[in-house]
mmCIF file of the N, C-alpha and C atoms, coordinates in Angstrom:
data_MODEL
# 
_entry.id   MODEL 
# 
loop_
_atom_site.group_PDB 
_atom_site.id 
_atom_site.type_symbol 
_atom_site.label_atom_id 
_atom_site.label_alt_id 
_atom_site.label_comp_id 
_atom_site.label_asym_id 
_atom_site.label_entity_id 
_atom_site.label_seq_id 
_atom_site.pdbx_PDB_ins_code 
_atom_site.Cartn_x 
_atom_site.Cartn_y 
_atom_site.Cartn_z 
_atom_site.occupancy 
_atom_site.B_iso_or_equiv 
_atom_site.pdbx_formal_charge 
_atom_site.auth_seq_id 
_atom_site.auth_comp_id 
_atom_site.auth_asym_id 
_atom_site.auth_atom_id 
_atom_site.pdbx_PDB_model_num 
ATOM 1   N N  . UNK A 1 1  ? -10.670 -9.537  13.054 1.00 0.00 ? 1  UNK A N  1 
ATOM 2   C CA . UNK A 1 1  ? -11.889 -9.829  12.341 1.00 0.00 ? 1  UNK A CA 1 
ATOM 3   C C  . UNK A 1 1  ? -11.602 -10.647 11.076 1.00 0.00 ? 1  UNK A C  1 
ATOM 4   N N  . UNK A 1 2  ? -10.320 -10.147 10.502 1.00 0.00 ? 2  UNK A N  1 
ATOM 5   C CA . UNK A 1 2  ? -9.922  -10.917 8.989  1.00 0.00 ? 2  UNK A CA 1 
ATOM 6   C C  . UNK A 1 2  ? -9.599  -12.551 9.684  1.00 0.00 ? 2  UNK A C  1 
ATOM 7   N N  . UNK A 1 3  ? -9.036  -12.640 10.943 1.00 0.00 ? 3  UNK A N  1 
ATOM 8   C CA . UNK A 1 3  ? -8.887  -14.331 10.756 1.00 0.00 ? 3  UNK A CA 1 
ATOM 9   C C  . UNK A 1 3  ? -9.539  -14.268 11.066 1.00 0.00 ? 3  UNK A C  1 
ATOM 10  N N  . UNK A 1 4  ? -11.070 -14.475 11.831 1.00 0.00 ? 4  UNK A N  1 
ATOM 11  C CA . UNK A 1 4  ? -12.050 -15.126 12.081 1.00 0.00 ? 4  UNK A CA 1 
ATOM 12  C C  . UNK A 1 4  ? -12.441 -15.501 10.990 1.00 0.00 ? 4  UNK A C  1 
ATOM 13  N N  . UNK A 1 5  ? -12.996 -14.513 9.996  1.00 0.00 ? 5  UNK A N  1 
ATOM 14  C CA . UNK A 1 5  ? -13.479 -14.978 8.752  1.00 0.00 ? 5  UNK A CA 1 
ATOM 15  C C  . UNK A 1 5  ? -13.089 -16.312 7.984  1.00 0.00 ? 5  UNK A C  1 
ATOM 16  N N  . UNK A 1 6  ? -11.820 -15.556 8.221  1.00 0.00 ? 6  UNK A N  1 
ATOM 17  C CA . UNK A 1 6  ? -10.462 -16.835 7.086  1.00 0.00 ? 6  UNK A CA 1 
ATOM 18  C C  . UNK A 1 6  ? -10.949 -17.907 7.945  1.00 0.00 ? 6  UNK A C  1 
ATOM 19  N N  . UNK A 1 7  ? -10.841 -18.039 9.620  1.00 0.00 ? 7  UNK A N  1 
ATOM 20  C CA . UNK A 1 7  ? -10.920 -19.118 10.299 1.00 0.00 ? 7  UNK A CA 1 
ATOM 21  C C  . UNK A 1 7  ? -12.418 -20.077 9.700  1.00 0.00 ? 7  UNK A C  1 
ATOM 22  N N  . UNK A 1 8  ? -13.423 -19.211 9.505  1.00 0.00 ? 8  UNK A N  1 
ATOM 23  C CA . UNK A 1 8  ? -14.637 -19.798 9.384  1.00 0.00 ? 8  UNK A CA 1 
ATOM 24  C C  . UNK A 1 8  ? -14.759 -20.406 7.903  1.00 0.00 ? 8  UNK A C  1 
ATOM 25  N N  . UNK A 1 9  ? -14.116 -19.734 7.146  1.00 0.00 ? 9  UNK A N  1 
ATOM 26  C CA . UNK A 1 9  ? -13.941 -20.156 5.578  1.00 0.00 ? 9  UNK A CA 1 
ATOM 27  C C  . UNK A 1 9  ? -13.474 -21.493 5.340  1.00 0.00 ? 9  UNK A C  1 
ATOM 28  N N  . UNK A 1 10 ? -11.917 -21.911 6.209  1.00 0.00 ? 10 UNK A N  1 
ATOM 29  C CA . UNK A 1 10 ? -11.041 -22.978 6.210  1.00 0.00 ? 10 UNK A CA 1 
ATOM 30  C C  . UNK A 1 10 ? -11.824 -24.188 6.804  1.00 0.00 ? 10 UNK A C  1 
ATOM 31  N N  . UNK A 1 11 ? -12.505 -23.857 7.744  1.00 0.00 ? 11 UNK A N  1 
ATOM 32  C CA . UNK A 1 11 ? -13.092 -24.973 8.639  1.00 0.00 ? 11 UNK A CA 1 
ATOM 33  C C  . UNK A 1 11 ? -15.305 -25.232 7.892  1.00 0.00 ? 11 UNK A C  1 
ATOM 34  N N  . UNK A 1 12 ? -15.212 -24.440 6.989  1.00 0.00 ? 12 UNK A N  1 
ATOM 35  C CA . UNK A 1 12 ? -16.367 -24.421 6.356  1.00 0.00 ? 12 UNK A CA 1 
ATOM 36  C C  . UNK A 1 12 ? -16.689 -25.261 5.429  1.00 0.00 ? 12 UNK A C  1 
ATOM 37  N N  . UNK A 1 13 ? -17.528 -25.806 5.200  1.00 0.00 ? 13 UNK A N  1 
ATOM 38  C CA . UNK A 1 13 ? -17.524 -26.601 3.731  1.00 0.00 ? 13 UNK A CA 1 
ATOM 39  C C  . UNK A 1 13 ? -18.395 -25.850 2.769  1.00 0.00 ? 13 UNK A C  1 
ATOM 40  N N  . UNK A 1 14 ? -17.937 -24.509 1.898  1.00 0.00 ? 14 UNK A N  1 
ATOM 41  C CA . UNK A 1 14 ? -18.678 -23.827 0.975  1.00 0.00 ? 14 UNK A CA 1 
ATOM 42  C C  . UNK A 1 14 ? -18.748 -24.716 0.163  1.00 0.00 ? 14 UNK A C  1 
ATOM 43  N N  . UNK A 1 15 ? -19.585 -25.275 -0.361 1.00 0.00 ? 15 UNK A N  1 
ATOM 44  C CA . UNK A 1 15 ? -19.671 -25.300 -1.563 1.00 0.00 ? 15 UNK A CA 1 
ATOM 45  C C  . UNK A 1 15 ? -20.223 -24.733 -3.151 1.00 0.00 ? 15 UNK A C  1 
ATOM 46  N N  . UNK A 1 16 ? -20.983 -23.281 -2.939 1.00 0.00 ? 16 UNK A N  1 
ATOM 47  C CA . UNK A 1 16 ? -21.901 -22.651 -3.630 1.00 0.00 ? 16 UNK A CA 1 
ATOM 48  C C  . UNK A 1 16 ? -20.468 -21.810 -4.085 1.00 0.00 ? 16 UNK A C  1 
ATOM 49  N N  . UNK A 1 17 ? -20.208 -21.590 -5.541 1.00 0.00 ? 17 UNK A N  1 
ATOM 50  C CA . UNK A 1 17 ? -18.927 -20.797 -5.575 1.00 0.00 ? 17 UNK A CA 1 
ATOM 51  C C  . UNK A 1 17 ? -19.350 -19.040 -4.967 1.00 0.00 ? 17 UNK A C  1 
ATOM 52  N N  . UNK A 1 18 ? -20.631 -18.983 -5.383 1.00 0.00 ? 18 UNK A N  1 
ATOM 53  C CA . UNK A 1 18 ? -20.884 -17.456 -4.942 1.00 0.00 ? 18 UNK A CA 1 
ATOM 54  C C  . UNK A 1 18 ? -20.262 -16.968 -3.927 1.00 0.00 ? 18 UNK A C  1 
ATOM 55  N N  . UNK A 1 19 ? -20.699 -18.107 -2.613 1.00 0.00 ? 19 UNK A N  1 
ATOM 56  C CA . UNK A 1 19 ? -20.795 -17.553 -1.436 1.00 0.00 ? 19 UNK A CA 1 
ATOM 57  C C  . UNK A 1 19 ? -19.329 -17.625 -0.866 1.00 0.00 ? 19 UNK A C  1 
ATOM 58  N N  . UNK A 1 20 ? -18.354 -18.679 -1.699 1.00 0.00 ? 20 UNK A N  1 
ATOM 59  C CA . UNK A 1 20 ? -17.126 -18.113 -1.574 1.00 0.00 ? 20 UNK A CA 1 
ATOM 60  C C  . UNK A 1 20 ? -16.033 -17.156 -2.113 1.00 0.00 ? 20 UNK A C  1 
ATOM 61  N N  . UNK A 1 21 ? -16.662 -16.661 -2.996 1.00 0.00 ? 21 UNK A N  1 
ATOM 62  C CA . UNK A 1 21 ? -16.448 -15.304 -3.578 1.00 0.00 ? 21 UNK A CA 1 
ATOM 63  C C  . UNK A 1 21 ? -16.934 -13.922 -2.896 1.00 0.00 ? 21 UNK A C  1 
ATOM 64  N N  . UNK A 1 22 ? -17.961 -13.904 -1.769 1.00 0.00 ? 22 UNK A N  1 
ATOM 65  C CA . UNK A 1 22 ? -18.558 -13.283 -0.873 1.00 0.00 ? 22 UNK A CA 1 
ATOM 66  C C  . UNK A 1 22 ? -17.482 -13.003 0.233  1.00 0.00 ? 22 UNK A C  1 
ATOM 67  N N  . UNK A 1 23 ? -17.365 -14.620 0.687  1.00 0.00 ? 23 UNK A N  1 
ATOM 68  C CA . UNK A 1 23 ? -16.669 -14.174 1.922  1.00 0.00 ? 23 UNK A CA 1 
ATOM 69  C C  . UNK A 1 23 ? -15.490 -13.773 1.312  1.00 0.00 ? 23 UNK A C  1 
ATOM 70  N N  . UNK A 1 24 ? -14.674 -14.315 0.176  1.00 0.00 ? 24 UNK A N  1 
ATOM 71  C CA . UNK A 1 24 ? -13.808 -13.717 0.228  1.00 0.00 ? 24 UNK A CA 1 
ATOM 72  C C  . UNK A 1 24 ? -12.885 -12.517 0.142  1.00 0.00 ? 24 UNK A C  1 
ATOM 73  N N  . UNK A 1 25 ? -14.196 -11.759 -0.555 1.00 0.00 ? 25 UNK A N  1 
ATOM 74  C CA . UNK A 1 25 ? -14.322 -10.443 -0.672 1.00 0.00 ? 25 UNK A CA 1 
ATOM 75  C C  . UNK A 1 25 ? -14.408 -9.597  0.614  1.00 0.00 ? 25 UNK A C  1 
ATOM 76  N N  . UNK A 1 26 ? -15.134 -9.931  1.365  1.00 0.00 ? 26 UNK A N  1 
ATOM 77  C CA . UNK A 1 26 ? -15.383 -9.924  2.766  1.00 0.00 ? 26 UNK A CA 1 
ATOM 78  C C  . UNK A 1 26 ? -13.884 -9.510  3.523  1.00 0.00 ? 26 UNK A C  1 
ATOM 79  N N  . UNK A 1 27 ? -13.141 -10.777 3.230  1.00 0.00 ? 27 UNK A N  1 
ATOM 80  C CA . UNK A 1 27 ? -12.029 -10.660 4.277  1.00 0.00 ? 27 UNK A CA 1 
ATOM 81  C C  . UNK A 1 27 ? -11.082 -9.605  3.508  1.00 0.00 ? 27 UNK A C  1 
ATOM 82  N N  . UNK A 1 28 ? -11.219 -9.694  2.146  1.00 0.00 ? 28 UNK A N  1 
ATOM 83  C CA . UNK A 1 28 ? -10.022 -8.283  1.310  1.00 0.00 ? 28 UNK A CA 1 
ATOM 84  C C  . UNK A 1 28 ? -10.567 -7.284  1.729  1.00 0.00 ? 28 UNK A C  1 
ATOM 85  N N  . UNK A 1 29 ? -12.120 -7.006  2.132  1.00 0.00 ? 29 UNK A N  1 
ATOM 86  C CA . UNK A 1 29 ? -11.983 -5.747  2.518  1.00 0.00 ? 29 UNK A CA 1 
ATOM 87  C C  . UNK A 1 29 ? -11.584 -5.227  4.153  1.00 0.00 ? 29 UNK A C  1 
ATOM 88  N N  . UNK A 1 30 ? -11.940 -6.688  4.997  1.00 0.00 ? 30 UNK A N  1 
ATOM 89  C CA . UNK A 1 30 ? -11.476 -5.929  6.215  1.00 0.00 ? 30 UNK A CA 1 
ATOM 90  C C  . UNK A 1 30 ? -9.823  -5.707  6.391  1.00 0.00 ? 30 UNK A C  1 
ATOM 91  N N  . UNK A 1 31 ? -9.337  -6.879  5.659  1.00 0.00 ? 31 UNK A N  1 
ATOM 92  C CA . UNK A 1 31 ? -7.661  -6.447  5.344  1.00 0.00 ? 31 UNK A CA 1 
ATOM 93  C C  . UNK A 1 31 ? -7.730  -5.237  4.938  1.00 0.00 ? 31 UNK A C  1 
ATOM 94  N N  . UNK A 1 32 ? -8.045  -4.992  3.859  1.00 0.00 ? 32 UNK A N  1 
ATOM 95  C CA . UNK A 1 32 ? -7.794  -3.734  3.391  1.00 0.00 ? 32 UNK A CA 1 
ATOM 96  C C  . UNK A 1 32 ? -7.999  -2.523  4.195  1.00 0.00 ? 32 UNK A C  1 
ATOM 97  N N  . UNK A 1 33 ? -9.201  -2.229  5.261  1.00 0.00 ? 33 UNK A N  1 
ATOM 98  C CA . UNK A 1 33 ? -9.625  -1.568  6.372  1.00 0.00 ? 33 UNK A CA 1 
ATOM 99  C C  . UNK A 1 33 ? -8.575  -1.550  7.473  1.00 0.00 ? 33 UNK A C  1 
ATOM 100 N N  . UNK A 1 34 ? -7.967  -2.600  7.739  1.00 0.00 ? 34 UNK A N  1 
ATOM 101 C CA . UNK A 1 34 ? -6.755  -2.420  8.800  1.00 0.00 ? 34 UNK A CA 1 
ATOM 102 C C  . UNK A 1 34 ? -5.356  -2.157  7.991  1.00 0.00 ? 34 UNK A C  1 
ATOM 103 N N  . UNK A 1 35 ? -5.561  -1.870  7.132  1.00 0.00 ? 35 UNK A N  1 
ATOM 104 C CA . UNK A 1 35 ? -4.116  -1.933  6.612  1.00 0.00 ? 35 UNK A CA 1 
ATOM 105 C C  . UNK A 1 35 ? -4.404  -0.247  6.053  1.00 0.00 ? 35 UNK A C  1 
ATOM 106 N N  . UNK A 1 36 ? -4.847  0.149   6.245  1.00 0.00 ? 36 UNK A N  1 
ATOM 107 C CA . UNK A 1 36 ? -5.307  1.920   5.397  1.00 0.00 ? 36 UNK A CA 1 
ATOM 108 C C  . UNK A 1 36 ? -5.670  2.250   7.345  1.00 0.00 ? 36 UNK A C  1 
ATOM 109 N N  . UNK A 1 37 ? -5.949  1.665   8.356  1.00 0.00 ? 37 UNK A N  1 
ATOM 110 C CA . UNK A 1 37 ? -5.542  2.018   9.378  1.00 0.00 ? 37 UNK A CA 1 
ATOM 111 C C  . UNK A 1 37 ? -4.563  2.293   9.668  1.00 0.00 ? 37 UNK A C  1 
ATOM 112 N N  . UNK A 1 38 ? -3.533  1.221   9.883  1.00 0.00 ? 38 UNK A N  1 
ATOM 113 C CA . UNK A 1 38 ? -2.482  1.384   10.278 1.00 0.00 ? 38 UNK A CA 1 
ATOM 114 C C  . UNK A 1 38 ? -1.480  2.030   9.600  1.00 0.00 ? 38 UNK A C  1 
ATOM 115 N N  . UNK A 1 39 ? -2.033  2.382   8.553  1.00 0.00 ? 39 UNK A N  1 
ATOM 116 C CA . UNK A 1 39 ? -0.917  3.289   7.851  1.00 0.00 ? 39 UNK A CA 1 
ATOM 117 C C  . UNK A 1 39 ? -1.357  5.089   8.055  1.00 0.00 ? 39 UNK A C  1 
ATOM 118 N N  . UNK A 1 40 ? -2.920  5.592   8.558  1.00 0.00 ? 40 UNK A N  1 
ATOM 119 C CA . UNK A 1 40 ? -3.411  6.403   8.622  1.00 0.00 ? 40 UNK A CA 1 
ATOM 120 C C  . UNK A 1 40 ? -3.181  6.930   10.140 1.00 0.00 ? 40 UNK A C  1 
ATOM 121 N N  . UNK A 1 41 ? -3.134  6.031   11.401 1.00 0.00 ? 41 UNK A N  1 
ATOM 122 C CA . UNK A 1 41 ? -3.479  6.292   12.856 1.00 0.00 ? 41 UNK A CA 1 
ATOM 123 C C  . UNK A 1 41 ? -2.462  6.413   13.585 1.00 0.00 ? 41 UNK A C  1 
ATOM 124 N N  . UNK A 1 42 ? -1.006  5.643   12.870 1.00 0.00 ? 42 UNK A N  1 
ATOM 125 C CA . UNK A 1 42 ? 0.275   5.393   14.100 1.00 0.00 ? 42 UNK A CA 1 
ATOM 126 C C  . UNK A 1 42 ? 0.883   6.454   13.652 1.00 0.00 ? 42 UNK A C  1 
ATOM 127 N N  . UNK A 1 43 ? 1.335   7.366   14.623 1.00 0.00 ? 43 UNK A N  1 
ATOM 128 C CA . UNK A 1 43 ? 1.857   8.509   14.310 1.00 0.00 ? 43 UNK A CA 1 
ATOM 129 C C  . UNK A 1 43 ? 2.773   8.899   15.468 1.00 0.00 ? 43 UNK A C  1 
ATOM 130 N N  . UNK A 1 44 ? 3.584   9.797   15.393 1.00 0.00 ? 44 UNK A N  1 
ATOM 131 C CA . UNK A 1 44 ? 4.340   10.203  16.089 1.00 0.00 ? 44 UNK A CA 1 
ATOM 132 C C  . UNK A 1 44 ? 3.585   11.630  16.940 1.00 0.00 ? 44 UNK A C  1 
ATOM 133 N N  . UNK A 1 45 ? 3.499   10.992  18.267 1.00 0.00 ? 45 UNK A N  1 
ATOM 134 C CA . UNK A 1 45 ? 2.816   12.034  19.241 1.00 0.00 ? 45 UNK A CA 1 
ATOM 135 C C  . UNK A 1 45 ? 2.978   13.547  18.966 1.00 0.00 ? 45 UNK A C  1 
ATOM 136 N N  . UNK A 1 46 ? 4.200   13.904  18.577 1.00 0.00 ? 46 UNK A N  1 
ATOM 137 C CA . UNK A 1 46 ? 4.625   15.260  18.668 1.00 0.00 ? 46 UNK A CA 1 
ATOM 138 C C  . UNK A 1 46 ? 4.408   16.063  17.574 1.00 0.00 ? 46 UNK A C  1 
ATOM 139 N N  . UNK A 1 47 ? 5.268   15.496  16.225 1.00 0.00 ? 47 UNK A N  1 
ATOM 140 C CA . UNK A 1 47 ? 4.854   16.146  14.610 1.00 0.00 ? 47 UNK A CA 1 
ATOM 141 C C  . UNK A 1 47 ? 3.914   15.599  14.169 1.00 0.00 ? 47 UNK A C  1 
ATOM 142 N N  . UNK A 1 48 ? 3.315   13.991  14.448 1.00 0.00 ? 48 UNK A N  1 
ATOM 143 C CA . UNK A 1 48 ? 2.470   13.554  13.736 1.00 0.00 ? 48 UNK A CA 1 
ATOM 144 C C  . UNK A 1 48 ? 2.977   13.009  12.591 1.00 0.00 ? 48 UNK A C  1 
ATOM 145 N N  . UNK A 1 49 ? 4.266   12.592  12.370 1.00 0.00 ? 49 UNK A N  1 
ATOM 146 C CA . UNK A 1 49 ? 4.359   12.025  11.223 1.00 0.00 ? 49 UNK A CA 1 
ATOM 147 C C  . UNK A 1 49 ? 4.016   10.045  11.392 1.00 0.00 ? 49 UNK A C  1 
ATOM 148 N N  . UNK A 1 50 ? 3.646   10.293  10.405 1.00 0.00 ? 50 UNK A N  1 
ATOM 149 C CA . UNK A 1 50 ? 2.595   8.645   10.403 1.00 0.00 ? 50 UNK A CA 1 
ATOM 150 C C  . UNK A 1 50 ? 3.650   7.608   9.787  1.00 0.00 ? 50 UNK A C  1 
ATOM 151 N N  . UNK A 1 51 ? 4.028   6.798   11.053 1.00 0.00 ? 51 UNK A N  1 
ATOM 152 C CA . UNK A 1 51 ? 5.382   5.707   11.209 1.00 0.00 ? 51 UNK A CA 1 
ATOM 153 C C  . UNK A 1 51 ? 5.467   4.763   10.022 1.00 0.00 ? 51 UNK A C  1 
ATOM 154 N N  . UNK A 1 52 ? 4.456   4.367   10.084 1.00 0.00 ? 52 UNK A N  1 
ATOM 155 C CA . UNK A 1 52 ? 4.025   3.261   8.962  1.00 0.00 ? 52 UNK A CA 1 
ATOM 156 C C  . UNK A 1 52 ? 4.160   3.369   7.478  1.00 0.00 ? 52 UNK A C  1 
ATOM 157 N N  . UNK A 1 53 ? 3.732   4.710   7.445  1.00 0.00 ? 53 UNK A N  1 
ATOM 158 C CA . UNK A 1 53 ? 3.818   5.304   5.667  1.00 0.00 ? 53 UNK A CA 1 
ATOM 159 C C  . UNK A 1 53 ? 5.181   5.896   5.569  1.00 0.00 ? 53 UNK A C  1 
ATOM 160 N N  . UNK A 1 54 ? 5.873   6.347   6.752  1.00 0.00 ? 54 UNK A N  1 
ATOM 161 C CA . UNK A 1 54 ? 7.080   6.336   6.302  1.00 0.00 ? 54 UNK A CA 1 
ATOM 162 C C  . UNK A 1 54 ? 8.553   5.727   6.312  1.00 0.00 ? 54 UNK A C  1 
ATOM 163 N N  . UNK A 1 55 ? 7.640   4.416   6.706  1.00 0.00 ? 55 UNK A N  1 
ATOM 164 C CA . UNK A 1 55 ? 8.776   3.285   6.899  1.00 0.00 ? 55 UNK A CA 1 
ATOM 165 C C  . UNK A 1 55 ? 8.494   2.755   5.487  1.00 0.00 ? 55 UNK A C  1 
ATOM 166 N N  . UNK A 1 56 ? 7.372   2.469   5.290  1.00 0.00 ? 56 UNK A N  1 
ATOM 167 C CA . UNK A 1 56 ? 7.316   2.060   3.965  1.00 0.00 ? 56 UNK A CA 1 
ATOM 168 C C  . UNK A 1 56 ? 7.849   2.568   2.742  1.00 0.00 ? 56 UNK A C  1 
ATOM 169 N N  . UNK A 1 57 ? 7.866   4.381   3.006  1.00 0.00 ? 57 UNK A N  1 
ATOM 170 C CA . UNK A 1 57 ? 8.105   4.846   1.701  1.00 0.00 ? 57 UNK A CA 1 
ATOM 171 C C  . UNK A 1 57 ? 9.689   4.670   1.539  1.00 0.00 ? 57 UNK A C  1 
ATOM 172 N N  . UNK A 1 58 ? 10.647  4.719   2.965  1.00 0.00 ? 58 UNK A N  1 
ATOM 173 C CA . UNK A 1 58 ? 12.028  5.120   2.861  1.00 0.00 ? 58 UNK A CA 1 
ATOM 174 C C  . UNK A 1 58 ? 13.105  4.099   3.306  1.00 0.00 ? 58 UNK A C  1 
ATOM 175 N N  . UNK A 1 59 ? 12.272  2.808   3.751  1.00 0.00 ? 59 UNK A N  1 
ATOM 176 C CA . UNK A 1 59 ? 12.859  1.601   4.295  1.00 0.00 ? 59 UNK A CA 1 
ATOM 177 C C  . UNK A 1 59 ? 13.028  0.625   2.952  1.00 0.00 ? 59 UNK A C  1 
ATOM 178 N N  . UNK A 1 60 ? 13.746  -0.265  2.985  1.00 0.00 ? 60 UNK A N  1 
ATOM 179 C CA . UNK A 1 60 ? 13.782  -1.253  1.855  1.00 0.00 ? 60 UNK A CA 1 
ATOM 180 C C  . UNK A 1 60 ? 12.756  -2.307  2.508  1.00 0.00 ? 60 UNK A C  1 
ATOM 181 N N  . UNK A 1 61 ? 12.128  -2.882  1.446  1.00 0.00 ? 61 UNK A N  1 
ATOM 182 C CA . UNK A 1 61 ? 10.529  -3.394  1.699  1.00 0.00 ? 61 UNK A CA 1 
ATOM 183 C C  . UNK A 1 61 ? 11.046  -4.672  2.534  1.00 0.00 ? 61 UNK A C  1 
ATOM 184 N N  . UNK A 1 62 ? 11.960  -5.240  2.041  1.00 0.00 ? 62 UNK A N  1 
ATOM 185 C CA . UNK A 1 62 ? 12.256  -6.295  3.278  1.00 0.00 ? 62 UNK A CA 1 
ATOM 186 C C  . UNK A 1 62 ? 12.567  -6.066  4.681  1.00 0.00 ? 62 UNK A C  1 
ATOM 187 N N  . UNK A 1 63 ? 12.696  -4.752  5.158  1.00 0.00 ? 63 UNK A N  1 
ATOM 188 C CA . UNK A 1 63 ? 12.982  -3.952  6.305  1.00 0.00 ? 63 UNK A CA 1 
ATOM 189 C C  . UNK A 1 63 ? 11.870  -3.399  7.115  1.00 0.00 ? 63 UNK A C  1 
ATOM 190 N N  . UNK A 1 64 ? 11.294  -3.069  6.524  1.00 0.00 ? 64 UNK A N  1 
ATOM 191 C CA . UNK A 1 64 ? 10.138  -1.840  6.922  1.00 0.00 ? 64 UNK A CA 1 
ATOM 192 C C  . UNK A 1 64 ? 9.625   -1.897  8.194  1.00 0.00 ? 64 UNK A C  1 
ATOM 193 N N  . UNK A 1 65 ? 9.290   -2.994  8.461  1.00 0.00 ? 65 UNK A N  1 
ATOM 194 C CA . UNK A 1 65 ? 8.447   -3.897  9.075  1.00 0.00 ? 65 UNK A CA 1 
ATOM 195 C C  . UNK A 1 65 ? 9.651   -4.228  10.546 1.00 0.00 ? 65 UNK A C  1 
ATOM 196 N N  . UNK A 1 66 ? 10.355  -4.254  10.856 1.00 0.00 ? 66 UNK A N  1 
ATOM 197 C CA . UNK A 1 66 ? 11.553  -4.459  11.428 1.00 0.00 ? 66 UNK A CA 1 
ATOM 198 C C  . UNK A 1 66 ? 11.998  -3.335  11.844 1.00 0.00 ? 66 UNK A C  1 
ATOM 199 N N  . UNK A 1 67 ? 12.217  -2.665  10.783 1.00 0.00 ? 67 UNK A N  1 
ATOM 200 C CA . UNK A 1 67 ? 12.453  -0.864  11.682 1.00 0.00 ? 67 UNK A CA 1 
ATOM 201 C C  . UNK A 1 67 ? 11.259  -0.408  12.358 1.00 0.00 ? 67 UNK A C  1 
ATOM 202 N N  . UNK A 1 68 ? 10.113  -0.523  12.232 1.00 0.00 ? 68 UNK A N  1 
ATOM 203 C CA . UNK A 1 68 ? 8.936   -0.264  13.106 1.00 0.00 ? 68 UNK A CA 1 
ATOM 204 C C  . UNK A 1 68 ? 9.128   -1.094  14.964 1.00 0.00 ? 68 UNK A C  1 
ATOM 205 N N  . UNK A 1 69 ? 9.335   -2.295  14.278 1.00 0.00 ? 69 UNK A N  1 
ATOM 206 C CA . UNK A 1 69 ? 9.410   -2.921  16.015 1.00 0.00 ? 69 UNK A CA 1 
ATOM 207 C C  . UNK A 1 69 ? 11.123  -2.215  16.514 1.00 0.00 ? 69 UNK A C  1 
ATOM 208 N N  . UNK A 1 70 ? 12.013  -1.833  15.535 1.00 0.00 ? 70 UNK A N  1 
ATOM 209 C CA . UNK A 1 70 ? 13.148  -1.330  16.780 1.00 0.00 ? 70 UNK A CA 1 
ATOM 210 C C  . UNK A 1 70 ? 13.159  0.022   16.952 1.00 0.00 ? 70 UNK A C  1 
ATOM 211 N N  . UNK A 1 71 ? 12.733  0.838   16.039 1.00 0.00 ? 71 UNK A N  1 
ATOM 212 C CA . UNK A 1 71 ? 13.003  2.236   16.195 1.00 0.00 ? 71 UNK A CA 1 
ATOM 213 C C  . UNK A 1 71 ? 12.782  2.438   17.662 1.00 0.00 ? 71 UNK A C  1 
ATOM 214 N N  . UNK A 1 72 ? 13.625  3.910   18.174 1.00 0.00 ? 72 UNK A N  1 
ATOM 215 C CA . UNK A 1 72 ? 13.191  4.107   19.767 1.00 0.00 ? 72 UNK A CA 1 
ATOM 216 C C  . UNK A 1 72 ? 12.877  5.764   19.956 1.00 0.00 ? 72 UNK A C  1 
ATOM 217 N N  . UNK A 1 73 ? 13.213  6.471   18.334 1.00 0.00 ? 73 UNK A N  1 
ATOM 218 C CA . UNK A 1 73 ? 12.571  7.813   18.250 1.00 0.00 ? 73 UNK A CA 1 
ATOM 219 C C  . UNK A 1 73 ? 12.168  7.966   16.899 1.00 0.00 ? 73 UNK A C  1 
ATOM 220 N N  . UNK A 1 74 ? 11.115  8.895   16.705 1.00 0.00 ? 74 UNK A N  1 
ATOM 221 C CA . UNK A 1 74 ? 11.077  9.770   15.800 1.00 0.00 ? 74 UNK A CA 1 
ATOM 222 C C  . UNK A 1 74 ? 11.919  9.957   14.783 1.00 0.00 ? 74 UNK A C  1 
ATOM 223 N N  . UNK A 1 75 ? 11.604  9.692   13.451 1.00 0.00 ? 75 UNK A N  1 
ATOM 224 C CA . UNK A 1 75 ? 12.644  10.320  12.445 1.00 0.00 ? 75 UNK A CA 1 
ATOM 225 C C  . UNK A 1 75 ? 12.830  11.781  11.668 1.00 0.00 ? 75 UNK A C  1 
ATOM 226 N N  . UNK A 1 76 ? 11.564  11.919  12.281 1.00 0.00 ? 76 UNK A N  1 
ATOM 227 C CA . UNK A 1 76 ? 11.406  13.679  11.719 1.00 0.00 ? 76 UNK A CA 1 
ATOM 228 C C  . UNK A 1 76 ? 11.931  14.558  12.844 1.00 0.00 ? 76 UNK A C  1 
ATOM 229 N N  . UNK A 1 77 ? 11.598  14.137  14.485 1.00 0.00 ? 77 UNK A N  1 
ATOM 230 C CA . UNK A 1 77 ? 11.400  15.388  15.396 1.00 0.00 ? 77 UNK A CA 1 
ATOM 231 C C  . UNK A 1 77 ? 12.522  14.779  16.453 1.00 0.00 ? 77 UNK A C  1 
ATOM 232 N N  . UNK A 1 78 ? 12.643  13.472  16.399 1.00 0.00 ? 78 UNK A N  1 
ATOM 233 C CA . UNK A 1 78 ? 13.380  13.257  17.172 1.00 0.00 ? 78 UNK A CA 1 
ATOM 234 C C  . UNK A 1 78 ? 12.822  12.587  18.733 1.00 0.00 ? 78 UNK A C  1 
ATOM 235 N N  . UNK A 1 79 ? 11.642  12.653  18.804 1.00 0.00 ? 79 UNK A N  1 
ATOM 236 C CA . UNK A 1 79 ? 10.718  12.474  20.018 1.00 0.00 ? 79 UNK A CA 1 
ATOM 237 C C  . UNK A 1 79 ? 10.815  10.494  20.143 1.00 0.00 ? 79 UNK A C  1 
ATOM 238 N N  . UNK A 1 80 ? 10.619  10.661  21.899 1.00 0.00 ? 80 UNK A N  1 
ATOM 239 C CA . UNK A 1 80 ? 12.033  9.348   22.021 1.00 0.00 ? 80 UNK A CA 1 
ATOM 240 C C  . UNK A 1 80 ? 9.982   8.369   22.113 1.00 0.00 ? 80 UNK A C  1 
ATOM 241 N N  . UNK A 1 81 ? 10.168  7.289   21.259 1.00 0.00 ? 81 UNK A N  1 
ATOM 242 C CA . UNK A 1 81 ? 8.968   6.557   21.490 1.00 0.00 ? 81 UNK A CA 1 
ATOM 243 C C  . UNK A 1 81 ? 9.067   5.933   22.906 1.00 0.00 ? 81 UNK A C  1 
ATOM 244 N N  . UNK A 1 82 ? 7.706   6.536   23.851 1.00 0.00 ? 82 UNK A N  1 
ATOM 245 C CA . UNK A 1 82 ? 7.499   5.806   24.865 1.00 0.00 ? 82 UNK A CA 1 
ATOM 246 C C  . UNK A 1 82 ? 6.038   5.138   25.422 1.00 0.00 ? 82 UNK A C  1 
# 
C-alpha cells in the first residue's frame, strides 16, 4: 500500500504544498502500520517469541535483517523454522 502511494506521489504533479504534506503523512503512517506489524505478528510457532523484535534487540543493526532470512530455528525453544 506504502509504494502505491509513493508510486502515485512520484508520478503526480502536486502542486498545492498541503496536499503533499497529506499524502505524505499518509504513507508514514502505513509504513509505520507494517512495520509495528511485523514486529508484533512473526513469531515463533511454539514459545511465541516475536523474531523481528528480537533480532532487532540482540543482532547488530547492520545484521538483523540477514539473520531473519538465514536463521533455520528458534532462539529461545529451539523449534526448527518450517
Amino acid at each position: 500500500m506504502g509504494a502505491v502511494i509513493a508510486f502515485f506521489v512520484a508520478k503526480s504533479q502536486l502542486e498545492d504544498p498541503i496536499a503533499r504534506i497529506i499524502v505524505g503523512l499518509l504513507v508514514a503512517v502505513v509504513l509505520a502500520i507494517g512495520a509495528f506489524y511485523a514486529l508484533y505478528s512473526v513469531r515463533c510457532p511454539e514459545c511465541k517469541l516475536r523474531w523481528v523484535w528480537w533480532a532487532l534487540k540482540t543482532q547488530p543493526h547492520s545484521r538483523w535483517s540477514h539473520w531473519l532470512y538465514e536463521f533455520t530455528e528458534c532462539p529461545q525453544c529451539k523449534h526448527s523454522r518450517g
